[in-house]
N, C-alpha and C positions, 0 to 999 in steps of 0.2 A: 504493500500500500504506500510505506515512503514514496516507492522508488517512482510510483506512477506520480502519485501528489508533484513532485520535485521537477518530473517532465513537462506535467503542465502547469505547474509555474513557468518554466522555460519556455516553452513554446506558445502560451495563450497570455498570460498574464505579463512577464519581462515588457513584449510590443506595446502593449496597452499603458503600465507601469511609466515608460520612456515617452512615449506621443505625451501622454497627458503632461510630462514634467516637464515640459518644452519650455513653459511659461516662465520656470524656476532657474532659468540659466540664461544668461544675456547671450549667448554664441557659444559655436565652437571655439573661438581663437580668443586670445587677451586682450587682441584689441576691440571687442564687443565689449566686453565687460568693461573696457576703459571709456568707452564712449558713453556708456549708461551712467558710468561714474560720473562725469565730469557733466554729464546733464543736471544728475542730481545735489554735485556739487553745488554747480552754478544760481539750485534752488536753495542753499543753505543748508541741506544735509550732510553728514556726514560720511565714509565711504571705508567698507572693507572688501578686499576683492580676494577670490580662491578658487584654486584649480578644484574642479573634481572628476579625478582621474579615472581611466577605463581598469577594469580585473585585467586586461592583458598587457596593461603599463608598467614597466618595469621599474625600480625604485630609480635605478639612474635617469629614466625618462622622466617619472616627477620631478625629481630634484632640478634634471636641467631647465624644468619647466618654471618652476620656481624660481630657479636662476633668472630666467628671461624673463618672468612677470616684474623682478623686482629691477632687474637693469629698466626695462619699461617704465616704471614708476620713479625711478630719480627725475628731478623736477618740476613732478608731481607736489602739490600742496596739499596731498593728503596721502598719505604711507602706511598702512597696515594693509599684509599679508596674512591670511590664515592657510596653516598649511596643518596637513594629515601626517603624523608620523606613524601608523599603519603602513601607510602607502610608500612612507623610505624601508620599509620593513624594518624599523628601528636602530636603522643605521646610526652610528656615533659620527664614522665620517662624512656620511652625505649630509647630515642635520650639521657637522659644522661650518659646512661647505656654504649651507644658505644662511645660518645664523652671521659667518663671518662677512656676508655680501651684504645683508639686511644691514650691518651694523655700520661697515663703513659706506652707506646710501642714505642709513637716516629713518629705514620702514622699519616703523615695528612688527615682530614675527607674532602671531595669535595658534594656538594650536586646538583645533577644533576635538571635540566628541564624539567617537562613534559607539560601539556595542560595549558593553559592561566587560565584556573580555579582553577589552585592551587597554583597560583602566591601569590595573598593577604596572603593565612593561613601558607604558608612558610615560606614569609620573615616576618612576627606575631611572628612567633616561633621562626627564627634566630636573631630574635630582642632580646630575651628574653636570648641567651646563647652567645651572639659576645663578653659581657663584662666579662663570663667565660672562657668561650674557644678560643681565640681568635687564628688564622692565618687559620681556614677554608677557603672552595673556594667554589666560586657558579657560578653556567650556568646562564647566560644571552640568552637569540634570541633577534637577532634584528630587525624578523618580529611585534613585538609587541608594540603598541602604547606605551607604557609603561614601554619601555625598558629605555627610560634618566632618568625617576624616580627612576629606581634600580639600575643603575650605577651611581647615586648620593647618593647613600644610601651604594653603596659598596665606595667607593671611602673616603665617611664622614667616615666609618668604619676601614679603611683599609683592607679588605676583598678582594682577589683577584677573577682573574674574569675569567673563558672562555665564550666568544665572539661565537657563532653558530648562523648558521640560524634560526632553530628555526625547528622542526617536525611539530608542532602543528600550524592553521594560524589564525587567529580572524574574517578574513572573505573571505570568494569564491574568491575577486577579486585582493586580494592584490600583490605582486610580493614579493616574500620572497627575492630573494637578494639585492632588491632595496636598503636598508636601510645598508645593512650590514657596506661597506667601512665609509660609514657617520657616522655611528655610532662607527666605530675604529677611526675615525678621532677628536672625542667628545672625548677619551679617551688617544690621543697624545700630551705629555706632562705632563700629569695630575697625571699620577700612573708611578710606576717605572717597572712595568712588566704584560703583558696581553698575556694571552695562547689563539691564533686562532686558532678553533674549522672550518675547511673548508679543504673540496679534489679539490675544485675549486682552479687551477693552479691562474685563470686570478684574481679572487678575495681575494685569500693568496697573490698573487706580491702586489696588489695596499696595501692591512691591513699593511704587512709590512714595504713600505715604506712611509707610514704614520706614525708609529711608530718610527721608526729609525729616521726619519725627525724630528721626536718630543724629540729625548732623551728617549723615552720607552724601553726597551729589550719587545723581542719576544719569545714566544713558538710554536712552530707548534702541533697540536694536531689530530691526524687521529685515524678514527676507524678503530680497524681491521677487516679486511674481507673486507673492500670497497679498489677498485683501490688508488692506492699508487703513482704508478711511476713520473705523474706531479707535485705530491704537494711536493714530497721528491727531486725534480729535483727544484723546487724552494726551498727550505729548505737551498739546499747544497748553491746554488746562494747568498743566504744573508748569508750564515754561520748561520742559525737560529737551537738553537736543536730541535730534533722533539720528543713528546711521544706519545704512543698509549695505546688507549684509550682499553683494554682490558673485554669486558665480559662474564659470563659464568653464565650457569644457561637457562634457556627456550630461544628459537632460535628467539623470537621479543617484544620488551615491550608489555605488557600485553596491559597499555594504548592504544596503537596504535588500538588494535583489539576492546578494549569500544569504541573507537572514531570510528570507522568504522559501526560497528553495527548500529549508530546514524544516520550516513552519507557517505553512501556507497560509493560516490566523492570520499573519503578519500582514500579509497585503491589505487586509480588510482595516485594518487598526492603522495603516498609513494612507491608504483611501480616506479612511475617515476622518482622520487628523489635518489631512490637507483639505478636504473640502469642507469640513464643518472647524474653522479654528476658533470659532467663537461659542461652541458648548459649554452649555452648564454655569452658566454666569447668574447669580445671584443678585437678586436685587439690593440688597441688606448690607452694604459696604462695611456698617459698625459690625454686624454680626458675625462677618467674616474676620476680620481685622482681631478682635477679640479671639474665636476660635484660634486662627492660624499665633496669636501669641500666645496663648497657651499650648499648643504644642508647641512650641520654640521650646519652652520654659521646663521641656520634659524633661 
């Protein structure tokens, strides 16, 4: 039964998966994504730009790839790169390859999140370059049990942070945004700035005024291609800037399509995450606010 499920993933669902996420990638080449940038620069947004690479791209083709996004961006009046270290297959050398180009250019390097199984060998590795390279950013979800360990570890670091639900979940039952406000609420006060990674209107209001409550500055953070108009409507509400999250290169992480194959559940729960991103919003802002700080306070 695996084996059948796993075929058609691959052969019915991957086409469908990809057409749809067209919208989620500015182009194939970098300079799509640069041109989207520098539109929405020009609107006063902010800009982070990231390869997302094909399963048959090999760690030295990321890497050179990153190399050329980043030589393309000196100049540029806005500089953050988010790159995968799955995809250098955790190479020491090819991560210092881009860390040492990022640095002498001025981008700063962001390293994004993918499945709960590459948690451990990432933050190994950014262990090992934080007291080199220091003012990178890392993705946090805070579907995962094991999200206050690594906001203690960014925090001890001073390593900034974006805050996301999380794509990936650790298990069938869990509620992906259950955790989220709780876990911005652990982080108010405590650091002097956190980029929230959410198009959820009702769950960006409670992050930031947990933040602002705390003395934290905020960033809004949206990808592009996903509906906009609520979370840029609460944006403008706190005076918060927003950046987008810009990618180019294959139309859905690769990831997502290995994790499907696995568990074909899967497709249905990124289906629904990207067309419904505004579920389950509550009206009751105090009611939330209170709940999600007392779990903070667990």
């Amino acid at each position: 039964m695996k084996g059948r499920a796993r075929k058609f993933v691959s052969r019915l669902v991957a086409p469908i998966l990809r057409r749809a996420a067209n919208a989620y990638v500015a182009g194939p080449e970098f300079d799509d994504a640069l041109r989207v940038a520098l539109g929405l620069q020009s609107k006063g947004f902010l800009v982070t730009i990231s390869y997302w690479n094909s399963d048959d791209d090999s760690p030295r083709h990321v890497a050179d790839t990153y190399l050329q996004s980043l030589a393309a961006m000196e100049g540029c009046s806005f500089g953050q790169l988010s790159i995968k270290l799955p995809a250098l297959d955790y190479s020491y050398d090819l991560l210092q390859e881009v860390m040492d180009t990022a640095q002498r250019l001025g981008v700063t390097i962001h390293f994004d999140s993918l499945g709960p199984e590459t948690a451990d060998r990432t933050f190994h590795l950014l262990d090992q370059v934080v007291s080199v390279y220091p003012g990178f950013g890392i993705t946090i979800p805070t579907r995962w049990k094991r999200s206050t360990k690594d906001i203690d570890w960014a925090i001890e670091r001073n390593v900034t942070m974006r805050i996301v639900k999380g794509q990936w979940p650790e298990n069938e039952s869990e509620n992906g945004e259950q955790a989220f406000v709780p876990t911005v609420w652990r982080l108010a006060g405590r650091v002097r700035e956190v980029n929230i990674a959410t198009h959820n209107p009702g769950l960006l209001a409670d992050s930031l005024d947990c933040l602002y409550a705390g003395g934290t500055r905020a960033n809004v953070e949206l990808l592009y291609g996903l509906p906009t108009r609520g979370a840029l409507a609460v944006a403008r509400q706190f005076g918060t800037p927003v950046r987008f999250y810009i990618p180019f290169g294959y139309a859905w992480l690769p990831y997502c399509l290995s994790q499907a194959q696995k568990d074909p559940r899967i497709v249905l729960r990124m289906l629904k995450d990207s067309f419904f991103p505004n579920r389950g919003i509550s009206p009751s802002r105090a009611g939330r606010l209170e709940a999600a700080k007392a779990e903070s306070e667990k």
